[in-house]
N, C-alpha and C positions, 0 to 999 in steps of 0.2 A: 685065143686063150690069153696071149698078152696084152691086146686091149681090154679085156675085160679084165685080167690085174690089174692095170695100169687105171681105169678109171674110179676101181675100189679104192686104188691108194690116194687119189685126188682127191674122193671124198672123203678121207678121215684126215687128209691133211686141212681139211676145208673146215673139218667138224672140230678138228682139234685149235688152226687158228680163233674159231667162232667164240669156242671157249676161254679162249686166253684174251679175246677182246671182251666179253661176260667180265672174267675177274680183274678188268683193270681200274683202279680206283679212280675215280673222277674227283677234282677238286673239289668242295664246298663254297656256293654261292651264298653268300649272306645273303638278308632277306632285302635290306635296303639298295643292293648291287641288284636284284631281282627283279624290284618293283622299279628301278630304272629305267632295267631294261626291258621291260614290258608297253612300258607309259611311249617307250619309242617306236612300234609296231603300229601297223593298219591293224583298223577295227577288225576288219573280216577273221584275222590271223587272232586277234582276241578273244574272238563270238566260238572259233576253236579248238584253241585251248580251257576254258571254259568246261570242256567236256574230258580235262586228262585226269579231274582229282575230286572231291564235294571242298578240300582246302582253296586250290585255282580256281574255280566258281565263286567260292566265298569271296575270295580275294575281288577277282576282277570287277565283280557285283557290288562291291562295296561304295558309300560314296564316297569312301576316303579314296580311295584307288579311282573314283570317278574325277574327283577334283583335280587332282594330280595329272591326270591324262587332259582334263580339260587346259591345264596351264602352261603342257607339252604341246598338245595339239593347235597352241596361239599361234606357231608355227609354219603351221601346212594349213594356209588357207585355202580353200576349192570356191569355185564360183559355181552359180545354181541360176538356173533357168525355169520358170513355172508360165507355163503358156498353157489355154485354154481357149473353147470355143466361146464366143462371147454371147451368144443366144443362147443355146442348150447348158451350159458350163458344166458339160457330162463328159465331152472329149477332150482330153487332156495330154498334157506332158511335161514329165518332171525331169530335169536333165543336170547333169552336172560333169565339171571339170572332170578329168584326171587327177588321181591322186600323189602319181609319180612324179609329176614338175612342180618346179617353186615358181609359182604363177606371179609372185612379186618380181621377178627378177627377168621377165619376158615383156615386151611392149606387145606381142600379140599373143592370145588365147584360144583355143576352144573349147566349144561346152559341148560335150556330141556322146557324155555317158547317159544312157538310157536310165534310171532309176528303177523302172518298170514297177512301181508301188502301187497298189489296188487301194482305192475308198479314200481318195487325195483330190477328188474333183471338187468344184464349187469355187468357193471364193480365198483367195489366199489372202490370213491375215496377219502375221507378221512370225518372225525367224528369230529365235533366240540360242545363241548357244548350240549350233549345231539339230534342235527339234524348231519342228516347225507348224504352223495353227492353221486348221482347213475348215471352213463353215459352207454349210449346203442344206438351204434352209433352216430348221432349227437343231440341227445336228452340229456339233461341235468336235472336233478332232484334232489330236496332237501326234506326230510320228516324227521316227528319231530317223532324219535320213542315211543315217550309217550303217545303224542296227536291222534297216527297214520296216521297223516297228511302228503299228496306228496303234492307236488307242482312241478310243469313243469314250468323250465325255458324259457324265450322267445328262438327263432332258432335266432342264430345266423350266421351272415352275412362276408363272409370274400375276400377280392381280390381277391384272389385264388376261382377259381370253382368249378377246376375238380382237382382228384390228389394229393387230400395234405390230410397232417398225422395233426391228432387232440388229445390234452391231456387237461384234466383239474386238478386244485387244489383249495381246500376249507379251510379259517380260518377263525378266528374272527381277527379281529382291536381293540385290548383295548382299542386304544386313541380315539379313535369315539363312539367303542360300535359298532362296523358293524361286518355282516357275509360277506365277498366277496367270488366270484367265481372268479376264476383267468384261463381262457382259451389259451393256446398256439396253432398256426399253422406254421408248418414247411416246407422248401421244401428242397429234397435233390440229388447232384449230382450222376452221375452214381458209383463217385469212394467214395460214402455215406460223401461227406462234403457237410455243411447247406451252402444253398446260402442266404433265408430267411428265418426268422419269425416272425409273426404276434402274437400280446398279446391283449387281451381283457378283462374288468372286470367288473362283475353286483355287487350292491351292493343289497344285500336281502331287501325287504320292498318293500312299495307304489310306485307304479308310475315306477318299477325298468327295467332298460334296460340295452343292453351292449354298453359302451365306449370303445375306442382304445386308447391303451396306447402306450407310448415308449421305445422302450429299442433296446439298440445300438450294441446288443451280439448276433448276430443269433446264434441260438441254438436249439441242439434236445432235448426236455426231455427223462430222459432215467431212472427215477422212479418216486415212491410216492413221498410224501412231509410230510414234519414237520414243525410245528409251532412253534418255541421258542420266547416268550415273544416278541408277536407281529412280526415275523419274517418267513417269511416260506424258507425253505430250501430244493433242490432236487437235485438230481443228472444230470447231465444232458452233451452231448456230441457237441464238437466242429465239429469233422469232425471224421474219422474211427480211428484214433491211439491217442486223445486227449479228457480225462473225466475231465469234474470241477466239481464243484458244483455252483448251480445259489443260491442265494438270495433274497429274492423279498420283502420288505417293507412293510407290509399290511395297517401302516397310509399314508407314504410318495407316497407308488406305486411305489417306486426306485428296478431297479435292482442293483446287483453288482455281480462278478465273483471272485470265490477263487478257488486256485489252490488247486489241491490232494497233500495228502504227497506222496512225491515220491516213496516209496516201492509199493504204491496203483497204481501208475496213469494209471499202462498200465494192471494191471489183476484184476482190483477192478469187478465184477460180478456185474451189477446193477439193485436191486431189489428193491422193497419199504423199506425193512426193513433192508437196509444200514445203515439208521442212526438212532439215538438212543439220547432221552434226556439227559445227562450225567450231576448232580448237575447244572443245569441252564444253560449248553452248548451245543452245537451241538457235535455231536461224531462220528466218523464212526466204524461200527463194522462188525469186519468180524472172520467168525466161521470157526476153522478146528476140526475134530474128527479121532482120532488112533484107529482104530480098533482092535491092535496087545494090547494094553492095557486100553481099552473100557472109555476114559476118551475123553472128550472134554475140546477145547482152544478155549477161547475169547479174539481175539486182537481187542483191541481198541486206536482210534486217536480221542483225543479232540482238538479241535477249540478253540486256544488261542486269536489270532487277526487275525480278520473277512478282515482288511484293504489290512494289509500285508501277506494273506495268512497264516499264525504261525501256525502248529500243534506242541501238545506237543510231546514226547516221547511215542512209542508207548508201553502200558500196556501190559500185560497177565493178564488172568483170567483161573486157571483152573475146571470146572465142572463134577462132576461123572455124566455118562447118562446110560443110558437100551441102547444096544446095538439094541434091535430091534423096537429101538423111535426114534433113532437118524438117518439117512439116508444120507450120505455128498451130500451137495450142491438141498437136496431136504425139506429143513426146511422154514420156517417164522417166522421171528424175526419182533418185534414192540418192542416200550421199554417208560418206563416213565421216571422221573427221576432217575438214576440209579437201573432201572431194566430191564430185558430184558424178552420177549414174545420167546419160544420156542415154534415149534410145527412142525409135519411133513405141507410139504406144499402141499400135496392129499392127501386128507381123502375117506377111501372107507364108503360110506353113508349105507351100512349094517351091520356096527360094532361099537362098540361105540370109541372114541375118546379121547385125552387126552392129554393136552399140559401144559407148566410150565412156572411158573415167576421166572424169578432167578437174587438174589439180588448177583452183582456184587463185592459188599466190603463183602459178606461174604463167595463168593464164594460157595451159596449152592442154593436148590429150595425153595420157599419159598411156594409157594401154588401151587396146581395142580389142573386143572379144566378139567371135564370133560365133553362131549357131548353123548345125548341119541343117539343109530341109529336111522335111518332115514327112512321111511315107503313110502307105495303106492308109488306115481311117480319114484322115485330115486331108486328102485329095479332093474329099467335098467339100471343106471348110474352107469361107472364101476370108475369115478376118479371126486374127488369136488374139487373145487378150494376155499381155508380155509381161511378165516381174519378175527381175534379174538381181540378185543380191549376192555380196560375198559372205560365207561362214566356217566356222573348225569343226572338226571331229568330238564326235560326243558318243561315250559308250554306257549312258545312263538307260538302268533298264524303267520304263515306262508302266506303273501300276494306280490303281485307284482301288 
């Protein structure tokens, strides 16, 4: 009888504390103390409050509230791993850093988060802003890897039917604020010179389609692309004995054609990771390794005037490497500003993996990141196809 008194009173002491935590006034957050401290959270912790109010939706959803989080999030940069089977390009894996270390501040890394996103296979075309551009065959795709959001691009429509070669490239527009897709279609003679091409561009958001644009330069593309301050830049071929580089404006939409330095024009190798941000320029970079004294050379050509064609004087850089990491003419280079992405360019998905950032003025590595192997499916895959790049957090919702 007295434990059962005894536990009635517990619980109106419990029911009565409850209430007197109910009536205690909570301070008032301003709105700008609010959106602070919002923009300072993981996405994940975003995508769920989201669902406390239709006001917190509004909010978080907004692109004012996107930008803001975009300039927080400059931050906490994660590193990203996209390896693929290089035959089928069906088996895949999308991987990324941890988000709880400050990866700047570590000379070693790993990349061993799973992404686990569906409809990301095919060909990786370039990483803006935390989203990123997946093509697989004539399908086109953007997904936000934070959000884990795809989006399928509308099909796009071209003169040409039967027979033609198709490449795309993704930036932002700082002067608008746009993400475009930038689509090229080529047709080419028997003795491989471009008779056409055709250019198209969607811009990301509501209501979004492709327009056909102009440009006066038939051309093949013949790499990736980089973006320098609103500018995208690719390698790209006239005819069999003639490499430029294209240009292409991401506010104006203008092309323009700059010539190679001439030691480059006729044995330049063109791969994505030709070019390289260099202090706020375009750069070309190209790698040789001496095997007789186990050292690698970085030559590099900076882009002085875009107009006139001007490359400066070509650099050296020399780096010490592991003889059995460096592989001639089997690497991937990416680079930010004045740094370069080493890495072999097939990864066998049963072993672990290992690639370097090496800062160019001091001529050394500066961080080395690693990848876990790779399990179940990819036990038959004897070669991946690697692209490794760093980016921020992006809590843009993805619509057309």
């Amino acid at each position: 009888m007295r434990s059962s008194s005894l536990c009635l009173a517990v619980k109106k002491m419990k029911k009565k504390e409850k209430e007197m935590i109910l009536t205690v006034a909570l301070p008032e957050i301003s709105e700008e103390l609010l959106i602070e401290i919002l923009t300072r959270l993981p996405v994940k912790s975003l995508m769920t409050f989201k669902c406390v109010s239709k006001l917190w939706l509004s909010l978080i959803a907004s692109r004012y509230f996107t930008d803001l989080f975009l300039k927080s999030s400059s931050r906490r940069r994660r590193f990203f791993a996209y390896l693929v089977d290089r035959e089928t390009r069906i088996k895949y894996a999308l991987l990324a850093s941890s988000t709880d270390l400050d990866h700047s501040d570590t000379t070693v890394s790993v990349i061993d988060q799973d992404l686990a996103m569906s409809k990301t296979e095919g060909c990786f075309v370039s990483a803006a802003h935390g989203l990123a551009c997946f093509r697989i065959g004539e399908s086109v795709r953007i997904c936000n890897l934070h959000t884990r959001q795809v989006l399928e691009l509308p099909v796009m429509l071209f003169e040409t039917k039967v027979n033609y070669n198709m490449w795309n490239y993704f930036g932002h527009d700082p002067v608008n604020d746009e993400y475009k897709v930038l689509s090229v279609v080529w047709d080419l003679t028997k003795e491989k010179r471009v008779v056409r091409s055709e250019h198209q561009v969607l811009v990301l958001g509501a209501g979004a389609s492709w327009r056909k644009i102009q440009c006066h330069i038939p051309h093949c593309p013949g790499s990736g692309g980089i973006t320098i301050n609103g500018v995208l830049y690719y390698g790209a071929t006239l005819d069999a004995d003639r490499c430029v580089v294209m240009s292409f404006d991401l506010s104006s939409e203008e092309f323009n054609l700059i010539e190679m330095p001439n030691e480059v024009r006729f044995c330049w190798g063109w791969c994505w990771n030709s070019f390289i941000n260099y202090k706020g320029k375009l750069a070309l970079l190209n790698y040789c390794y001496s095997c007789s004294s186990n050292i690698g050379f970085f030559e590099i050509w900076v882009l002085e005037d875009a107009k006139k064609s001007r490359w400066l004087d070509k650099e050296t850089f020399v780096f010490p490497v592991a003889e059995n990491f460096i592989i001639t003419n089997q690497q991937r280079m990416g680079g930010t500003s004045g740094t370069v992405w080493l890495a072999k360019r097939n990864v066998n998905p049963g072993q672990a993996t290992r690639f370097f950032i090496c800062d160019l003025e001091r001529n050394d590595s500066t961080q080395s990141i690693k990848i876990r192997p790779l399990r179940g499916s990819f036990m038959r895959t004897s070669q991946l196809e690697s692209t490794f790049w760093d980016d921020i957090e992006n809590i843009m919702y993805l619509e057309i």
